[in-house]
C-alpha positions in Angstrom: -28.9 16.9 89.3 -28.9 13.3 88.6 -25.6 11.3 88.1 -24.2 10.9 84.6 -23.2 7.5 83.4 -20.9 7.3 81.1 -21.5 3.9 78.3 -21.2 2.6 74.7 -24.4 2.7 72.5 -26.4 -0.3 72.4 -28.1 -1.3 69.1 -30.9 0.4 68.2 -29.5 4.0 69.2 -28.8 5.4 65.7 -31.6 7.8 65.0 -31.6 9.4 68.4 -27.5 9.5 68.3 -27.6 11.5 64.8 -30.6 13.8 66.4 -28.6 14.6 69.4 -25.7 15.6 67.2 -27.8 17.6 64.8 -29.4 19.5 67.5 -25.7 19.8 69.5 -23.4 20.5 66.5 -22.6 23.6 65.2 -23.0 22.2 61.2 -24.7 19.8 59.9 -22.1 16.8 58.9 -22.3 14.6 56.4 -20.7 11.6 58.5 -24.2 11.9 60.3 -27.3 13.2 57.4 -25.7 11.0 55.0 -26.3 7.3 55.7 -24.0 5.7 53.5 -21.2 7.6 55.6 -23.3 6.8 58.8 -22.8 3.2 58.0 -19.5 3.2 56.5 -18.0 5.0 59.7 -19.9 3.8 63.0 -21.8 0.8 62.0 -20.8 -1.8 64.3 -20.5 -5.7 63.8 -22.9 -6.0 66.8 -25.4 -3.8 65.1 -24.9 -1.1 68.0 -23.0 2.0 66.8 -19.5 3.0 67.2 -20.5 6.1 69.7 -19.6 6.1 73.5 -23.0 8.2 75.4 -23.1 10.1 78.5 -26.8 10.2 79.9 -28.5 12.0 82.7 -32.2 10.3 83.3 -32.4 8.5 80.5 -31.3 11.9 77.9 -28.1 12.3 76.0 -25.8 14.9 77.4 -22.5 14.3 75.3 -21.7 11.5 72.6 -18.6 10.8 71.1 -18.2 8.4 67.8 -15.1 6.3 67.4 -13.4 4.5 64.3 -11.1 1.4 65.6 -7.8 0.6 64.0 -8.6 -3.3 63.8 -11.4 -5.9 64.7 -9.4 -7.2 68.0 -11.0 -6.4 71.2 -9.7 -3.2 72.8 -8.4 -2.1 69.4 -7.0 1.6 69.2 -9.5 3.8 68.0 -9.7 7.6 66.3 -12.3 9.7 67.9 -14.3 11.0 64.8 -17.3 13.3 66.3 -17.5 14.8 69.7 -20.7 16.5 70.6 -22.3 17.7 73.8 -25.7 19.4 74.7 -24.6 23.4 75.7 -23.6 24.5 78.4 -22.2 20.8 79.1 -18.5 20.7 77.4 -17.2 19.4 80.9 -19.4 16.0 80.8 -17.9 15.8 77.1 -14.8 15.8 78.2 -15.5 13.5 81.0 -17.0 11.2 77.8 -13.4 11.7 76.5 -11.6 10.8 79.2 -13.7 7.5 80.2 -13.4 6.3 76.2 -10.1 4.0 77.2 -12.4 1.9 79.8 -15.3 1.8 77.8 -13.6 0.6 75.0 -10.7 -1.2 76.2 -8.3 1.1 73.8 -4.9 1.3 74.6 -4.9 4.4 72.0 -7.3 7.3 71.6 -6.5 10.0 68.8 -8.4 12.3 66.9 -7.2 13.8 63.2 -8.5 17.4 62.5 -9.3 18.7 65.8 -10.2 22.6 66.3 -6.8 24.2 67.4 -8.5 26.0 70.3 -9.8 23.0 71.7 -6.5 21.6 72.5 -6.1 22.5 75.8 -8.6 20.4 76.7 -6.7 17.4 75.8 -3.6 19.0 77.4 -5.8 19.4 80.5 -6.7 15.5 80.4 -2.6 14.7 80.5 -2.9 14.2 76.4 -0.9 15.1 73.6 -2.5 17.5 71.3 -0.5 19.2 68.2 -0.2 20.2 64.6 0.7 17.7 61.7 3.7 18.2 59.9 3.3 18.7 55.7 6.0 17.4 53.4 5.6 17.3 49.4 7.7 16.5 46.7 7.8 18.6 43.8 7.9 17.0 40.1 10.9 18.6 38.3 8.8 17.7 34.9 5.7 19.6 35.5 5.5 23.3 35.5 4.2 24.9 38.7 0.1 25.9 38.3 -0.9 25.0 42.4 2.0 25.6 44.2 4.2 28.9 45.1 7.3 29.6 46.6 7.5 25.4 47.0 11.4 24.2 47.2 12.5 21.5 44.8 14.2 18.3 47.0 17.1 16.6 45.4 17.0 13.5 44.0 15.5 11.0 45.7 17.3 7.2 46.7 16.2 4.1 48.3 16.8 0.5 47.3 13.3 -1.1 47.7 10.4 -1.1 45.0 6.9 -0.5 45.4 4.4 -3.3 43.3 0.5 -2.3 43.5 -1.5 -4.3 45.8 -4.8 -5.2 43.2 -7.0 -6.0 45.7 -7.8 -7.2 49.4 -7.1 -10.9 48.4 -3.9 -9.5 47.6 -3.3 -7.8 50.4 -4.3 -10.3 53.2 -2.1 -13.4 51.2 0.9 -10.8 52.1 0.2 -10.2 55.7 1.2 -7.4 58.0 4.5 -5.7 57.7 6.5 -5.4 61.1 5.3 -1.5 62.3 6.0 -0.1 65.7 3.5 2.2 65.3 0.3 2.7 67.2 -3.0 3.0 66.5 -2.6 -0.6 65.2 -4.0 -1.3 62.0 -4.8 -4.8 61.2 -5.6 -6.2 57.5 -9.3 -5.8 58.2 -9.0 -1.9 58.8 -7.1 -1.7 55.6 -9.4 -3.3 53.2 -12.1 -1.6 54.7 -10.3 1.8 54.4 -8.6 1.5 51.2 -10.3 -1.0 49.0 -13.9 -0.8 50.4 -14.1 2.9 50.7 -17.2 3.7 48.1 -16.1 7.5 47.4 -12.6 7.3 46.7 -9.9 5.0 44.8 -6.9 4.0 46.5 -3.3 2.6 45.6 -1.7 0.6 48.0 1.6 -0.2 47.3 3.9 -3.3 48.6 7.3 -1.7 49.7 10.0 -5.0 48.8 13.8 -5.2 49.1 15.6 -8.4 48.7 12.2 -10.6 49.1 10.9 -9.0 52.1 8.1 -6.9 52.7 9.2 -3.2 54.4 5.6 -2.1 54.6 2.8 -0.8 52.9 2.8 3.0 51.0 -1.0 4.2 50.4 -1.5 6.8 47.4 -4.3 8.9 46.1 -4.4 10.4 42.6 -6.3 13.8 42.0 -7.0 13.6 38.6 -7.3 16.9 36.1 -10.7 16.3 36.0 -11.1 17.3 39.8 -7.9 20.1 39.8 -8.6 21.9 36.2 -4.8 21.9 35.3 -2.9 19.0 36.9 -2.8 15.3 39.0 -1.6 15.3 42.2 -0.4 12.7 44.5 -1.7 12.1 48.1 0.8 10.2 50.3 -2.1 9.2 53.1 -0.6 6.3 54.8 2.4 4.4 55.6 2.3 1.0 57.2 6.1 0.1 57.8 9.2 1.0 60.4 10.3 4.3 59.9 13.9 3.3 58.9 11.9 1.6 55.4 10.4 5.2 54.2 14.1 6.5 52.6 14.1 3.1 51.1 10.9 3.8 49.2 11.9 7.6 48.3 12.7 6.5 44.8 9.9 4.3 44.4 7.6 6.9 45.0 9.1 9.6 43.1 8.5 7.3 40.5 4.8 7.1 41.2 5.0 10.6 40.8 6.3 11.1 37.4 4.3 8.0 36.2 1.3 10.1 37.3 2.4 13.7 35.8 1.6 15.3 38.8 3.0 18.4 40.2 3.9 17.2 43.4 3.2 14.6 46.2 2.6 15.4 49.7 1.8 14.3 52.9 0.6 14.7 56.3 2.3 13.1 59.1 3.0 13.3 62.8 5.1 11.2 64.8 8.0 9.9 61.9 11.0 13.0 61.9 11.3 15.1 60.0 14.5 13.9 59.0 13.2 10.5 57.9 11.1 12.0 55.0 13.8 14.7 54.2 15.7 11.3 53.8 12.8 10.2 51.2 13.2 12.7 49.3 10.4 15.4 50.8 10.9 19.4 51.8 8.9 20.3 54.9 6.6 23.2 54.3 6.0 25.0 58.0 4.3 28.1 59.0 4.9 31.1 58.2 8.1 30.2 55.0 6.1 31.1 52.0 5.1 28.2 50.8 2.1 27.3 49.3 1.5 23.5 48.9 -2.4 23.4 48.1 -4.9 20.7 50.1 -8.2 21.1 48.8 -8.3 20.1 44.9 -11.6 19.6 43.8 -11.7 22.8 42.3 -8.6 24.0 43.7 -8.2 26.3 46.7 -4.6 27.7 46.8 -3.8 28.0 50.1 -2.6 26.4 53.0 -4.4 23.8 54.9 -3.3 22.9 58.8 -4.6 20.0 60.5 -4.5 19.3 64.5 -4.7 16.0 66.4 -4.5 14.9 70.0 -3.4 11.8 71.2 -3.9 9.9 74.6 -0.8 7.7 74.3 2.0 10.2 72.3 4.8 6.9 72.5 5.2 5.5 69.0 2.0 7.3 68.1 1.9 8.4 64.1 -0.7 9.8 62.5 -1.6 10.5 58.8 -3.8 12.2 56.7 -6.6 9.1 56.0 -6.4 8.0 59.5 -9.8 9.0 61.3 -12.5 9.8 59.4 -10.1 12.1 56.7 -9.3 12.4 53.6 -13.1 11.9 52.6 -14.9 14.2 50.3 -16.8 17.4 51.0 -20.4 15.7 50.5 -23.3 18.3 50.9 
């Protein structure tokens, strides 16, 4: 057998990258038949794609396509698809395990992973584990998704939240301080939030006595996709964690503003103390609660996500990092 080498893509690669993972795959995924999600997730600057190859003689063996955090060299990156030809799982893993050289990340994650495949980032010395769901009922809105939810007390916090209109906006405020890694720089924000083609986002300035705590990012579900009632999608915080109880208020406010029956979130790495402190209930396995995830139409049950991580210190993850919170395109 000849020796597997282990690069990035070079330009020109696309069409034999989305074969391989069509043939590989077990589904057929959108992020790969459907250009416009092709292009919006692994089109590089360069023109070469955002996928790391292994190759034996010239064939693919294993590819793995990455979404970085920010535009600075050896930025942090989310591993989004992870194929490899059968029989050959232990050359993708080896694919895994060689992404920090290749790319020069300091960070390697991955949001919605398949629960039994964590032990193989447990076997690489990785961090693999479920994300924690909060939500935050609305006292005004009669129940029609949820069951057997608790209702958190009020919530507090000093500091306001003012929209962010648009990417203009956004880079004449700057970056918050944030502790957390991946790093995201402005770049990776307007790109994600107001450049994303599917969805529309509200990101929210978090202020207290002139300064800027950090930036909140919500999604509104409308009726029109739920049948019965909005919901709110916490999917990103960009902030220390100590500014989140600040913002409780604020964002219980967004809530009734919207008429929603709850906002929620999905979050590793920020205690679960911190968001109890914002004003959110925890809902964990097995207690009863039903706090739905898929709206559009509605399924009412429980939805667990899974992640790995290749530096766990300061690492937090939330639902729109990666390639989530996207819609289900055919």
């Amino acid at each position: 057998m000849s020796d597997t080498v282990c690069r990035l893509a070079r330009p020109g690669e696309d069409a034999a990258i989305a074969a391989f993972v069509n043939d590989h795959f077990d589904m057929r995924l959108p992020l790969i038949t459907r250009p416009e999600m092709y292009r919006y997730y692994y089109a590089g600057a360069d023109g070469a794609p955002r996928f790391a190859v292994a190759e034996e003689d010239g064939r693919f063996v294993a590819v793995a396509g990455y979404i970085p955090a920010s535009r600075a060299p050896g930025a942090d990156i989310w591993v989004s698809i992870w194929a490899a030809a059968k029989g050959r799982n232990g050359v993708g893993l080896a694919l895994m395990e060689a992404l920090p050289r290749l790319t020069g990340a300091r960070v390697v994650a991955c949001n919605n992973i398949r629960p039994r495949t964590m032990a193989f980032y447990r076997f690489l010395g990785w961090e693999a584990g479920r994300l924690r769901h909060y939500y935050r009922l609305n006292p005004d809105t009669a129940p029609a998704l949820c069951q057997n939810a608790q209702t958190a007390p009020p919530a507090g916090g000093d500091a306001v939240l003012a929209r962010v209109e648009d990417a203009a906006a956004l880079t004449a405020l700057g970056l918050p301080p944030a502790p957390h890694t991946p790093r995201k720089d402005l770049a990776y924000l307007i790109h994600r939030y107001f450049e994303n083609p599917w969805f529309s986002y509200d990101v929210w300035a978090a202020r207290a006595g002139g300064e800027l705590l950090g930036y909140a990012v919500t999604r509104t579900v409308p009726v029109t996709d739920t049948g019965c009632v909005p919901v709110v999608r916490l999917v990103d915080f960009i902030g220390a964690d100590d500014a989140l109880p600040r913002i409780g208020k604020a964002l219980d406010g967004i809530l009734r503003a919207a008429g929603a029956e709850y906002m929620d979130c999905y979050n590793t790495g920020i205690a679960p103390e911190v968001f109890c402190a914002a004003g959110f209930c925890e809902r964990r396995e097995g207690d009863g609660a039903v706090v739905p995830n898929y709206l559009a139409p509605p399924l009412r049950e429980n939805t667990e996500y899974y992640y790995f991580t290749s530096a766990p210190e300061s690492f937090v993850m939330f639902k729109a990092d990666g390639d989530q919170d996207r819609p289900n395109l055919p």
